[in-house]
mmCIF entry with sequence, helices, sheets and N, C-alpha, C, O atoms, coordinates in Angstrom:
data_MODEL
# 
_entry.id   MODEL 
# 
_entity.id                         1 
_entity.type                       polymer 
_entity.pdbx_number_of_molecules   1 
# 
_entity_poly.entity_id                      1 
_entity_poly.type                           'polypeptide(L)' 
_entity_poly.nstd_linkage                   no 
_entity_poly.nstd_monomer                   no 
_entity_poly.pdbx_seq_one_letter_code       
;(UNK)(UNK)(UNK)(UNK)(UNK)(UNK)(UNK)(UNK)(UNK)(UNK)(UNK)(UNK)(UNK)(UNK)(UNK)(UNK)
(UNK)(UNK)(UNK)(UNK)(UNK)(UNK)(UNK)(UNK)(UNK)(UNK)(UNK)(UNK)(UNK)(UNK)(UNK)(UNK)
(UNK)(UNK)(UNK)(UNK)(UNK)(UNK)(UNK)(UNK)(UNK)(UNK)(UNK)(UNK)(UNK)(UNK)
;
_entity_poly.pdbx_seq_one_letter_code_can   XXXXXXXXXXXXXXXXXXXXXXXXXXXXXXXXXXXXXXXXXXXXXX 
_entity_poly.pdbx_strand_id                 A 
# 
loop_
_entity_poly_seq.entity_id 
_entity_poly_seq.num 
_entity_poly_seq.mon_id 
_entity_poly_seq.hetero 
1 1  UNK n 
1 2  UNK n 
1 3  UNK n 
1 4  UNK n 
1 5  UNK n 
1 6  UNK n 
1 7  UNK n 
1 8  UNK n 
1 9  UNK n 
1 10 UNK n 
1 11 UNK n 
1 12 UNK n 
1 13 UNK n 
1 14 UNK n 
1 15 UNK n 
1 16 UNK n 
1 17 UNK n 
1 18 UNK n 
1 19 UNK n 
1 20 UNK n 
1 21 UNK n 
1 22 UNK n 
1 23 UNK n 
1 24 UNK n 
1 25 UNK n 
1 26 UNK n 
1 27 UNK n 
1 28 UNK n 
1 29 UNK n 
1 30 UNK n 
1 31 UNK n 
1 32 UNK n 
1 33 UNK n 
1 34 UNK n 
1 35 UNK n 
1 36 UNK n 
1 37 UNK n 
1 38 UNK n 
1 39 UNK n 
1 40 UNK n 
1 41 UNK n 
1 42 UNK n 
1 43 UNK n 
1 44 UNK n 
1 45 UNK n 
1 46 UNK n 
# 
_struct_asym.id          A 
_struct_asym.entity_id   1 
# 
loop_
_struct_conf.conf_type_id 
_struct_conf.id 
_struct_conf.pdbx_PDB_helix_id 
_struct_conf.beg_label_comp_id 
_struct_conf.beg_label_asym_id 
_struct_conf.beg_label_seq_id 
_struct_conf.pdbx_beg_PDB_ins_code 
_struct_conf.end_label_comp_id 
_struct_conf.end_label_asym_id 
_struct_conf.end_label_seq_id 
_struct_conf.pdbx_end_PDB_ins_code 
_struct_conf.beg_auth_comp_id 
_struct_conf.beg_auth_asym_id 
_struct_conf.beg_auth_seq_id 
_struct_conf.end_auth_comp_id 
_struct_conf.end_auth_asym_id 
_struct_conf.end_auth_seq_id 
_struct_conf.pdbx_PDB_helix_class 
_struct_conf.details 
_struct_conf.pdbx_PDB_helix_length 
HELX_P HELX_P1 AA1 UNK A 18 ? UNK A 32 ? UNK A 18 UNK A 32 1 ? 15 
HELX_P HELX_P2 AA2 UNK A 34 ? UNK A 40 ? UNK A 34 UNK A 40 1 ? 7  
# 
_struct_conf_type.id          HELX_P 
_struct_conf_type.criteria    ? 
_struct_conf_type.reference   ? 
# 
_struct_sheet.id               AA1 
_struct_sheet.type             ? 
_struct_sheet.number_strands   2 
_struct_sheet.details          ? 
# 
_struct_sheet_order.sheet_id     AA1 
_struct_sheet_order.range_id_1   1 
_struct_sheet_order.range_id_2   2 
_struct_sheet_order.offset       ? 
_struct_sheet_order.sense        anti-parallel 
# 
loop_
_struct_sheet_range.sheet_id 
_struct_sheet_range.id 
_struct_sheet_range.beg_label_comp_id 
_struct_sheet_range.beg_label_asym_id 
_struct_sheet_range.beg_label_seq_id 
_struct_sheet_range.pdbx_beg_PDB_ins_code 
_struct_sheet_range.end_label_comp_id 
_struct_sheet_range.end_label_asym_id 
_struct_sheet_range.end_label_seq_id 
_struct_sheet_range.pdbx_end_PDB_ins_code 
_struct_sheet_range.beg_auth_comp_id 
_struct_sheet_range.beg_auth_asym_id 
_struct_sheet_range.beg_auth_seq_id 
_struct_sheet_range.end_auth_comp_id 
_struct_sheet_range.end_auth_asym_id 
_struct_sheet_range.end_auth_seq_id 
AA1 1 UNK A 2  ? UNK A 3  ? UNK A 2  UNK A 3  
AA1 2 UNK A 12 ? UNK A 13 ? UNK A 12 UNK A 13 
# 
loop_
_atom_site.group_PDB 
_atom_site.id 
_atom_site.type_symbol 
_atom_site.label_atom_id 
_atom_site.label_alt_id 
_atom_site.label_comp_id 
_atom_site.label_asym_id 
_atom_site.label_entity_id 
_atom_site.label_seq_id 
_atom_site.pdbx_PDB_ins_code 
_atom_site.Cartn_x 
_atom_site.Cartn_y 
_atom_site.Cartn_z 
_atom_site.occupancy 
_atom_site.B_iso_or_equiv 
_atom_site.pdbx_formal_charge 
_atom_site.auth_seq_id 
_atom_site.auth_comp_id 
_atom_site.auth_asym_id 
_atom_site.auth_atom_id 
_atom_site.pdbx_PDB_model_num 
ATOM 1   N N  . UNK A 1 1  ? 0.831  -1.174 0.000   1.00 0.00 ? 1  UNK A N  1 
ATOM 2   C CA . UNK A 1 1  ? 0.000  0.000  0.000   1.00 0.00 ? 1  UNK A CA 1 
ATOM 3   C C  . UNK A 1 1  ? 0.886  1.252  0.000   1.00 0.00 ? 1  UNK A C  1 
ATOM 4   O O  . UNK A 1 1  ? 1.809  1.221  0.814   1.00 0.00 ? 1  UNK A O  1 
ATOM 5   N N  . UNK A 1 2  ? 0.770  2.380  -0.787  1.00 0.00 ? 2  UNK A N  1 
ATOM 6   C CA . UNK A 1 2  ? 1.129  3.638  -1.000  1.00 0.00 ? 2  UNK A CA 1 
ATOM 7   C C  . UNK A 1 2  ? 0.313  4.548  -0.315  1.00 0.00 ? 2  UNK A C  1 
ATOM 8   O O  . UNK A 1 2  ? -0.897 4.341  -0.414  1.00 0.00 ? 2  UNK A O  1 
ATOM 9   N N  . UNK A 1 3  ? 0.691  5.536  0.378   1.00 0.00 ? 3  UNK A N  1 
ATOM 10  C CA . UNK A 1 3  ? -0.193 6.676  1.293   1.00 0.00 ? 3  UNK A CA 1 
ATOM 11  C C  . UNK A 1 3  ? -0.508 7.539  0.002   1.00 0.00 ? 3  UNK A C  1 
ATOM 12  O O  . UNK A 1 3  ? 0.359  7.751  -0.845  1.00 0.00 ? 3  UNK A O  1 
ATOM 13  N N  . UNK A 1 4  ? -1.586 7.943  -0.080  1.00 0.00 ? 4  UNK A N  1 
ATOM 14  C CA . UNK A 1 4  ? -1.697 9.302  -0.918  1.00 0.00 ? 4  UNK A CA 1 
ATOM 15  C C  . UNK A 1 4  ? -1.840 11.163 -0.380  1.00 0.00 ? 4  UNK A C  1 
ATOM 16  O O  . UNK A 1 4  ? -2.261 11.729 0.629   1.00 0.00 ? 4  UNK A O  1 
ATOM 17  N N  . UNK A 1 5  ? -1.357 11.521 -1.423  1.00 0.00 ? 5  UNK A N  1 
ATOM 18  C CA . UNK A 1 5  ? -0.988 12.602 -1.047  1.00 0.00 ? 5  UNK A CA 1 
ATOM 19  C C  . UNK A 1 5  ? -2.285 13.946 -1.445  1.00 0.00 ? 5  UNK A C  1 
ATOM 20  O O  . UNK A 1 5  ? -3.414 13.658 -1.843  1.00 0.00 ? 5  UNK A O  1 
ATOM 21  N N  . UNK A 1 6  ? -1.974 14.858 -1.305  1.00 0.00 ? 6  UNK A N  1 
ATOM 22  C CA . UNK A 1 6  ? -2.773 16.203 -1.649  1.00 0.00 ? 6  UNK A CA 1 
ATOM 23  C C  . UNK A 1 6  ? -4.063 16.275 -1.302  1.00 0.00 ? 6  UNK A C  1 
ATOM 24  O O  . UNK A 1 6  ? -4.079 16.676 -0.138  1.00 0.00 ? 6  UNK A O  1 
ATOM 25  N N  . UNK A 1 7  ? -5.720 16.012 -1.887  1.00 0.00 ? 7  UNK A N  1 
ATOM 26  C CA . UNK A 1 7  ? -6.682 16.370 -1.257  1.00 0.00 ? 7  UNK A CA 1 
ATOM 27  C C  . UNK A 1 7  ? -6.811 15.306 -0.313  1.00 0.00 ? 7  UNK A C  1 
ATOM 28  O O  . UNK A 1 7  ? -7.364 15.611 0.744   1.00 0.00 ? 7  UNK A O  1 
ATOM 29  N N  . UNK A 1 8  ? -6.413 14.090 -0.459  1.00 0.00 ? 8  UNK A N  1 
ATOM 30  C CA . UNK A 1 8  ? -7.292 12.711 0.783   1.00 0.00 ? 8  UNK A CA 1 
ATOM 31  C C  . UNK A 1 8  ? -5.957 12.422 1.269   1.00 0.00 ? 8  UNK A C  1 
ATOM 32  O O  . UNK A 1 8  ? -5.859 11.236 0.952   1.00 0.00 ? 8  UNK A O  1 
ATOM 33  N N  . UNK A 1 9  ? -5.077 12.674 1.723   1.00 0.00 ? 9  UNK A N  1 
ATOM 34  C CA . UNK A 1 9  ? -3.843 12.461 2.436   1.00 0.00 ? 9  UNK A CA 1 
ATOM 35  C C  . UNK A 1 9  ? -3.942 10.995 3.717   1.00 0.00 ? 9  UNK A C  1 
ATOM 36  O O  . UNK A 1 9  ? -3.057 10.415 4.345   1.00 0.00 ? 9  UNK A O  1 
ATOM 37  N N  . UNK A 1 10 ? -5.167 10.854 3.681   1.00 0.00 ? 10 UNK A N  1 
ATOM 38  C CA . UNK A 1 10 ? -5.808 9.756  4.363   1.00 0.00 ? 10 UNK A CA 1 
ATOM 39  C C  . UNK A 1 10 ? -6.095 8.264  3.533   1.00 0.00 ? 10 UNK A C  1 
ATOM 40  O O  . UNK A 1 10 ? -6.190 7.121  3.980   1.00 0.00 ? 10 UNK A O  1 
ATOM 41  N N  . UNK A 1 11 ? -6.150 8.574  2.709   1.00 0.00 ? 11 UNK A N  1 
ATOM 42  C CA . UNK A 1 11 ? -6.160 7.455  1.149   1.00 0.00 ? 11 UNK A CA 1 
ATOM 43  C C  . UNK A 1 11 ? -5.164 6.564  1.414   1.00 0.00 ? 11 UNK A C  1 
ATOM 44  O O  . UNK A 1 11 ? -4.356 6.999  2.235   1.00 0.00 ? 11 UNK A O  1 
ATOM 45  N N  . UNK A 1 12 ? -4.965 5.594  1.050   1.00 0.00 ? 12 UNK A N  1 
ATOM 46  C CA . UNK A 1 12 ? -3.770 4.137  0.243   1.00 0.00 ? 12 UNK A CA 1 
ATOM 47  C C  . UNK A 1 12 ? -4.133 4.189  -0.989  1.00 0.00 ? 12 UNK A C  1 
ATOM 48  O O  . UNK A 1 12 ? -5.214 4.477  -1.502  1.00 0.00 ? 12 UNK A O  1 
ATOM 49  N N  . UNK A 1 13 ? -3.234 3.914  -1.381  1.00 0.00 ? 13 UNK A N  1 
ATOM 50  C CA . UNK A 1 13 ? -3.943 3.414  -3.085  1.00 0.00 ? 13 UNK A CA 1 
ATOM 51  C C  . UNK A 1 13 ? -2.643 1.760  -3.086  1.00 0.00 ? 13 UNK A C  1 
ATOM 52  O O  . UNK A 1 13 ? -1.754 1.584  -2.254  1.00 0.00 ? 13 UNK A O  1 
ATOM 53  N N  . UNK A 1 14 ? -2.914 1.003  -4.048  1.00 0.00 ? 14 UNK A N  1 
ATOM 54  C CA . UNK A 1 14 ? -1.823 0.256  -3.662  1.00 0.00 ? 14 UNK A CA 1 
ATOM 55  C C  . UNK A 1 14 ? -1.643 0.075  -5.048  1.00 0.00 ? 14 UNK A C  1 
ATOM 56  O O  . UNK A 1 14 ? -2.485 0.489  -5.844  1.00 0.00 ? 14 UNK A O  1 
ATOM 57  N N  . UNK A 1 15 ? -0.467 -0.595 -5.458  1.00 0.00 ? 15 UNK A N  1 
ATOM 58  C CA . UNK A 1 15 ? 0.591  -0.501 -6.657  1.00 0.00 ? 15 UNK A CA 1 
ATOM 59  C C  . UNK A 1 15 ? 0.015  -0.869 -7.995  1.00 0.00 ? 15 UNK A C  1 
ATOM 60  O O  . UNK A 1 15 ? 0.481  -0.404 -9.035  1.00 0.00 ? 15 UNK A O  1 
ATOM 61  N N  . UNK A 1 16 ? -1.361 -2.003 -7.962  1.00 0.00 ? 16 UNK A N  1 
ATOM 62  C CA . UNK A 1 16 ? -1.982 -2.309 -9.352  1.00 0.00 ? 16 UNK A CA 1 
ATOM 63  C C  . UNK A 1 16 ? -2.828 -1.328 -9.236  1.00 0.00 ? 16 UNK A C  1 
ATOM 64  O O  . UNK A 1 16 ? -3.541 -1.587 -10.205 1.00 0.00 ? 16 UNK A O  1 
ATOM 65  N N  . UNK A 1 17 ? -3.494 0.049  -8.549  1.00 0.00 ? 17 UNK A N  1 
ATOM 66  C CA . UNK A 1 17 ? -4.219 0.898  -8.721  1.00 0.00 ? 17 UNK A CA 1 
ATOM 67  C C  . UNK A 1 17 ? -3.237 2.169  -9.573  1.00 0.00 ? 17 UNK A C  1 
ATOM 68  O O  . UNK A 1 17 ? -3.658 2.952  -10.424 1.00 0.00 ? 17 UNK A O  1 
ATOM 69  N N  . UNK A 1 18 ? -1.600 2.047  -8.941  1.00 0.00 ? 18 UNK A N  1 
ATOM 70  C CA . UNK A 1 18 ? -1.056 3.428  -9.520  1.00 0.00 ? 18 UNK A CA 1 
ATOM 71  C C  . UNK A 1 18 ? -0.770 2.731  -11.092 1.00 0.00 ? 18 UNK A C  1 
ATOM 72  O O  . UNK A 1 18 ? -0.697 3.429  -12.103 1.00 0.00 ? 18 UNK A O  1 
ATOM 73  N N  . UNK A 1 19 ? -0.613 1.110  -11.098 1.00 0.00 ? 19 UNK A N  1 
ATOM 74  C CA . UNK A 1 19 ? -0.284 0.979  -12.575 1.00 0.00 ? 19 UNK A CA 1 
ATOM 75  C C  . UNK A 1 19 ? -1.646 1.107  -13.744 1.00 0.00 ? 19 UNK A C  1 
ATOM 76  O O  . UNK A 1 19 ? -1.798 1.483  -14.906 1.00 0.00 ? 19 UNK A O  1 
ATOM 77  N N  . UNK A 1 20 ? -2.180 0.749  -13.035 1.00 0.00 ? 20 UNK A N  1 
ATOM 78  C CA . UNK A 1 20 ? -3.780 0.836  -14.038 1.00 0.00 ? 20 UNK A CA 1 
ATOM 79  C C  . UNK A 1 20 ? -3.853 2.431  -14.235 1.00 0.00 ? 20 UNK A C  1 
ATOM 80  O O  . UNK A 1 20 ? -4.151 2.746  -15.388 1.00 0.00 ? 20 UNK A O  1 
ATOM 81  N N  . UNK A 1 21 ? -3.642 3.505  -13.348 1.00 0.00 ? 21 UNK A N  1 
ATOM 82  C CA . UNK A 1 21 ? -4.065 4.609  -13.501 1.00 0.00 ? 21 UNK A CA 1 
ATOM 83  C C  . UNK A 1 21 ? -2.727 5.058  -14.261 1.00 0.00 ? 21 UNK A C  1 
ATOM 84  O O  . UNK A 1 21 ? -2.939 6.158  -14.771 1.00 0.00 ? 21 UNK A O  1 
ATOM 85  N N  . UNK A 1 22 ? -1.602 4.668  -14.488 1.00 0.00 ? 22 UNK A N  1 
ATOM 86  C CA . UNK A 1 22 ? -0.508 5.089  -14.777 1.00 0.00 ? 22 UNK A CA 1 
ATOM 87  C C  . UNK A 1 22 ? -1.213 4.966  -16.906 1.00 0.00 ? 22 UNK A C  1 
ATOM 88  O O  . UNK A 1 22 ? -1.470 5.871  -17.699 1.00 0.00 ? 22 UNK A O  1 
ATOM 89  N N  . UNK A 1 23 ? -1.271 3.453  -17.057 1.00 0.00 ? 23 UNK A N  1 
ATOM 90  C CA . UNK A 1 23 ? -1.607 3.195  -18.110 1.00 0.00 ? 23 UNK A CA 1 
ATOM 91  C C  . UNK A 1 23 ? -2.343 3.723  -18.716 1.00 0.00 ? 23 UNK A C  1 
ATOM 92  O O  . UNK A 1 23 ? -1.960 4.088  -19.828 1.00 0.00 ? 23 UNK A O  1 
ATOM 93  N N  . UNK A 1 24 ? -3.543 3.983  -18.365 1.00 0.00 ? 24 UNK A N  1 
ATOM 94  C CA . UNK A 1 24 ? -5.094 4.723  -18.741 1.00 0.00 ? 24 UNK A CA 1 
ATOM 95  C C  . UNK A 1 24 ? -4.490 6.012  -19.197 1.00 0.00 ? 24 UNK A C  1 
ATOM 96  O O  . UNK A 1 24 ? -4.787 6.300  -20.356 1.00 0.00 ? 24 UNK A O  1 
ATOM 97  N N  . UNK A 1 25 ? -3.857 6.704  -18.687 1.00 0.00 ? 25 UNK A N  1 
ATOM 98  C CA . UNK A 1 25 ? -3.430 8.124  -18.996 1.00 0.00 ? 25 UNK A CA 1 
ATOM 99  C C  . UNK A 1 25 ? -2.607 7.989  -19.953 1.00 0.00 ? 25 UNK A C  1 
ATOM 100 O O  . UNK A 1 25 ? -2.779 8.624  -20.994 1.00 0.00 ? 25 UNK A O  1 
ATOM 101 N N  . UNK A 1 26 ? -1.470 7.072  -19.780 1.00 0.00 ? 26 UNK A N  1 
ATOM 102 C CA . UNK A 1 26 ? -0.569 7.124  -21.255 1.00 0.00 ? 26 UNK A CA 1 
ATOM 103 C C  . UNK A 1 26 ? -1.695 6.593  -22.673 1.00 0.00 ? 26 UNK A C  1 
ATOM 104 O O  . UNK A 1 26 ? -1.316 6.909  -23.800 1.00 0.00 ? 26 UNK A O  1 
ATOM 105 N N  . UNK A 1 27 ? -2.869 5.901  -22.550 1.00 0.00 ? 27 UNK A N  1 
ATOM 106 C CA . UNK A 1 27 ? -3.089 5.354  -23.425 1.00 0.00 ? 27 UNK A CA 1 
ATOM 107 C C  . UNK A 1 27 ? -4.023 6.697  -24.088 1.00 0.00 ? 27 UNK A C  1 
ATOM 108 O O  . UNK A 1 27 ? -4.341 7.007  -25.236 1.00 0.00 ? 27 UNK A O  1 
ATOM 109 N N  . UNK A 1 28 ? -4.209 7.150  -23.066 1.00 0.00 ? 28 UNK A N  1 
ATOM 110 C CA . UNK A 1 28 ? -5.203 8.676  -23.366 1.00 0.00 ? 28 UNK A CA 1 
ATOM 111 C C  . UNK A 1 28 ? -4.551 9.385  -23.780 1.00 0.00 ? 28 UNK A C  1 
ATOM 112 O O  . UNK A 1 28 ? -5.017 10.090 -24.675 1.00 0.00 ? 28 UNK A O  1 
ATOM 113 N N  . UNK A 1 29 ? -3.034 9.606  -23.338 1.00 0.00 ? 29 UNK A N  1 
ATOM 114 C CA . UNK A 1 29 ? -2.469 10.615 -24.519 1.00 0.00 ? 29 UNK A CA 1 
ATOM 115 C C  . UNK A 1 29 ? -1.999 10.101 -25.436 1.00 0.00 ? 29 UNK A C  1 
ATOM 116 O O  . UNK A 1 29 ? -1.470 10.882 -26.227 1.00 0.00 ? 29 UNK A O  1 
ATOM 117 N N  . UNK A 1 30 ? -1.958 8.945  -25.714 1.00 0.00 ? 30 UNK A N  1 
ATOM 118 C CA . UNK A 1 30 ? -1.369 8.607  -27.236 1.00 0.00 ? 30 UNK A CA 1 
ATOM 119 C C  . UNK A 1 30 ? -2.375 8.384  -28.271 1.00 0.00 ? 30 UNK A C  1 
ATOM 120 O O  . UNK A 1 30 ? -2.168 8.354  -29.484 1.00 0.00 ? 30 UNK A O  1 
ATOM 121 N N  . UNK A 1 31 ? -3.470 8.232  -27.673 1.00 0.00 ? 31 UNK A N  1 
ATOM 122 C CA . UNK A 1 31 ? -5.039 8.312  -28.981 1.00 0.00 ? 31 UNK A CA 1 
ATOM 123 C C  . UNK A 1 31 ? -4.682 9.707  -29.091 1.00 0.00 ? 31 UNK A C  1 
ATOM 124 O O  . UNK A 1 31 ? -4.260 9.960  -30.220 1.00 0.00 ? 31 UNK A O  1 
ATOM 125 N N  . UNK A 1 32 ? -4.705 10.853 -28.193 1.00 0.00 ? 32 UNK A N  1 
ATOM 126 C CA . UNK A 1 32 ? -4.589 12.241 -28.465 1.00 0.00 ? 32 UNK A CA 1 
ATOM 127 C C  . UNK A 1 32 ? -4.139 12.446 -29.491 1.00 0.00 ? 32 UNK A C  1 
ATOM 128 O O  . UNK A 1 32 ? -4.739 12.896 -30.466 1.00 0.00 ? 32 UNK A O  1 
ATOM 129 N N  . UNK A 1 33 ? -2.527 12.012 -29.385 1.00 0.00 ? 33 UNK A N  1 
ATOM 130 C CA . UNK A 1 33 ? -1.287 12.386 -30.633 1.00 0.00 ? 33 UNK A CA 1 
ATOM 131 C C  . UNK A 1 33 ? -1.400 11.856 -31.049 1.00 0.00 ? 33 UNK A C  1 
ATOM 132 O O  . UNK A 1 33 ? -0.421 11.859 -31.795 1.00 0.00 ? 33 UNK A O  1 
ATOM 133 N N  . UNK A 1 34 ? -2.349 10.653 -31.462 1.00 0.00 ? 34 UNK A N  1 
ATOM 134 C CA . UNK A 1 34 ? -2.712 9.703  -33.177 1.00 0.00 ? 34 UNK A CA 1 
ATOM 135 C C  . UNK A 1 34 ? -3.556 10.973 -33.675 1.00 0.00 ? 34 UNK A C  1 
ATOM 136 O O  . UNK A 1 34 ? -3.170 11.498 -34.720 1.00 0.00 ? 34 UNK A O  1 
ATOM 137 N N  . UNK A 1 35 ? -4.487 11.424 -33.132 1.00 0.00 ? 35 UNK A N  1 
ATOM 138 C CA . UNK A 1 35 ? -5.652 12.418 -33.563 1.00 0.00 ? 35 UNK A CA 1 
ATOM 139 C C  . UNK A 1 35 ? -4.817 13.486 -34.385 1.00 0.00 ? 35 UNK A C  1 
ATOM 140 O O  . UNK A 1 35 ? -5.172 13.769 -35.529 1.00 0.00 ? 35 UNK A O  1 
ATOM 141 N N  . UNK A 1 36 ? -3.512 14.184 -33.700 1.00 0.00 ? 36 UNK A N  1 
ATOM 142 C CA . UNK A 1 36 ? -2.862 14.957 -33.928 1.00 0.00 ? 36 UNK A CA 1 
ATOM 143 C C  . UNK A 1 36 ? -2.263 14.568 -35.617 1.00 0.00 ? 36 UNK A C  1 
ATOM 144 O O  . UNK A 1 36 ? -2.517 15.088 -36.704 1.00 0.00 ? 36 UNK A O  1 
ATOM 145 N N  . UNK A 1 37 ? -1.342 13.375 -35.204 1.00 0.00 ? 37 UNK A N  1 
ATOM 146 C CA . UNK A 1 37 ? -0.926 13.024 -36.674 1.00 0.00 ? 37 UNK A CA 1 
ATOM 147 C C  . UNK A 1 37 ? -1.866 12.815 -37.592 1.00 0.00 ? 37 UNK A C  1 
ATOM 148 O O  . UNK A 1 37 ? -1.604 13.315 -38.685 1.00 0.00 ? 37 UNK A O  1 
ATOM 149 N N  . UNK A 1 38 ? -3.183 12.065 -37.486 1.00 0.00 ? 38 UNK A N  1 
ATOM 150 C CA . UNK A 1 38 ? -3.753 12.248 -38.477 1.00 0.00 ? 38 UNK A CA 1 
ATOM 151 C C  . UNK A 1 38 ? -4.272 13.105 -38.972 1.00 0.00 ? 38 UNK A C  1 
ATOM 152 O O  . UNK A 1 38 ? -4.894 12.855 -40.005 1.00 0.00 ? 38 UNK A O  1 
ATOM 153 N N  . UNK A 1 39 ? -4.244 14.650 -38.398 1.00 0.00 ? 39 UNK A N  1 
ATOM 154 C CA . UNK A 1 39 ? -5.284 15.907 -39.105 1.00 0.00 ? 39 UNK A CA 1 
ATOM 155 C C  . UNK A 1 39 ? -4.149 16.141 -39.575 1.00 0.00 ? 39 UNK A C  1 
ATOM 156 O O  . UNK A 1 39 ? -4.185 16.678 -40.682 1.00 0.00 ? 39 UNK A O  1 
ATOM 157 N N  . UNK A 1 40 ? -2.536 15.826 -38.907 1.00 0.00 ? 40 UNK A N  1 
ATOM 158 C CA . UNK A 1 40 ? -1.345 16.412 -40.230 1.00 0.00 ? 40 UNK A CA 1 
ATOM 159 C C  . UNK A 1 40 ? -1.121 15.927 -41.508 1.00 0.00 ? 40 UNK A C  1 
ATOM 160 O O  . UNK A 1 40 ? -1.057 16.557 -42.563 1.00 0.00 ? 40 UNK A O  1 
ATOM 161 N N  . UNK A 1 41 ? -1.011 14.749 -41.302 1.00 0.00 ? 41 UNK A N  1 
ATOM 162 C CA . UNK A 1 41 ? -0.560 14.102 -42.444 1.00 0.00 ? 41 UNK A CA 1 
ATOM 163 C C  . UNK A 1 41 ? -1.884 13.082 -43.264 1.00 0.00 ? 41 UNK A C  1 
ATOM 164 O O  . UNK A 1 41 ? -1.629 12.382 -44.244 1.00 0.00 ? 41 UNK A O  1 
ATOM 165 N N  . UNK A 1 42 ? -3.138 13.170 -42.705 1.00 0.00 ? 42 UNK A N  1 
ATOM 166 C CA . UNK A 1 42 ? -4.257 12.717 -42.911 1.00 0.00 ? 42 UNK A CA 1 
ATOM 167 C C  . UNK A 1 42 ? -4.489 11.501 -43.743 1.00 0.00 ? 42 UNK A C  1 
ATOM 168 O O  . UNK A 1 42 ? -5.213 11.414 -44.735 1.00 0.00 ? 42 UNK A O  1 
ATOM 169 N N  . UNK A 1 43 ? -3.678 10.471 -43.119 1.00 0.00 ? 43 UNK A N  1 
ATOM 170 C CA . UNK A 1 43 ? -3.688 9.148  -42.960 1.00 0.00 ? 43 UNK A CA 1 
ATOM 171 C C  . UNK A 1 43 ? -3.932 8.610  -41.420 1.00 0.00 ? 43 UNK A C  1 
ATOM 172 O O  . UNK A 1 43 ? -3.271 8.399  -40.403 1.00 0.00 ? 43 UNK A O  1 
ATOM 173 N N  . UNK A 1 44 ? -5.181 8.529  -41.846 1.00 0.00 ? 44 UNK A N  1 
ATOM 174 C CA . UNK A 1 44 ? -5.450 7.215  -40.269 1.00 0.00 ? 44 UNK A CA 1 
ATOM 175 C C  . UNK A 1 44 ? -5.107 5.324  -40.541 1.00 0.00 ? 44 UNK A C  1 
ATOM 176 O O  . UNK A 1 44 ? -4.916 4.552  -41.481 1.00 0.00 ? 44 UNK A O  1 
ATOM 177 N N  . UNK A 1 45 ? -5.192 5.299  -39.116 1.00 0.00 ? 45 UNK A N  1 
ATOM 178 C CA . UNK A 1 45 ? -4.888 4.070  -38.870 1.00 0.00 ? 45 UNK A CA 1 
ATOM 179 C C  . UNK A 1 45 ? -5.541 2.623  -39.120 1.00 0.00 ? 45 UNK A C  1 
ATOM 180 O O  . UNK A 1 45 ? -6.213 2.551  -38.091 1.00 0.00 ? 45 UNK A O  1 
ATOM 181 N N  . UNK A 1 46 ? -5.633 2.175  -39.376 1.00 0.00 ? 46 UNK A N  1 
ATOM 182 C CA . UNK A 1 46 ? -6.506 0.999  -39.914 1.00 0.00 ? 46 UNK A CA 1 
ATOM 183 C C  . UNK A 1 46 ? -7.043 -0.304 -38.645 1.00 0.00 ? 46 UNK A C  1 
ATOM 184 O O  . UNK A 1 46 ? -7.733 -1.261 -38.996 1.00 0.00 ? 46 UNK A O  1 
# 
């Protein structure tokens, strides 16, 4: 278990919660910057 910090300083979160939340966000910004490349070069992905 990990203590959490800032508004609930009272929280745990424990290590498959920071990796799931770790993932979700990288996977959210990389649909982002697919979105990005495709209005540049306007080839999407198949």
């Amino acid at each position: 278990m990990v203590p959490s910090r800032g508004d609930h300083p009272e929280r745990v979160r424990n290590l498959r919660w920071i990796y799931l939340h770790m993932i979700e966000g990288y996977a959210r910004h990389n649909g982002h910057a697919d979105l990005v490349r495709e209005r540049i070069d306007g080839v999407t992905g198949d």
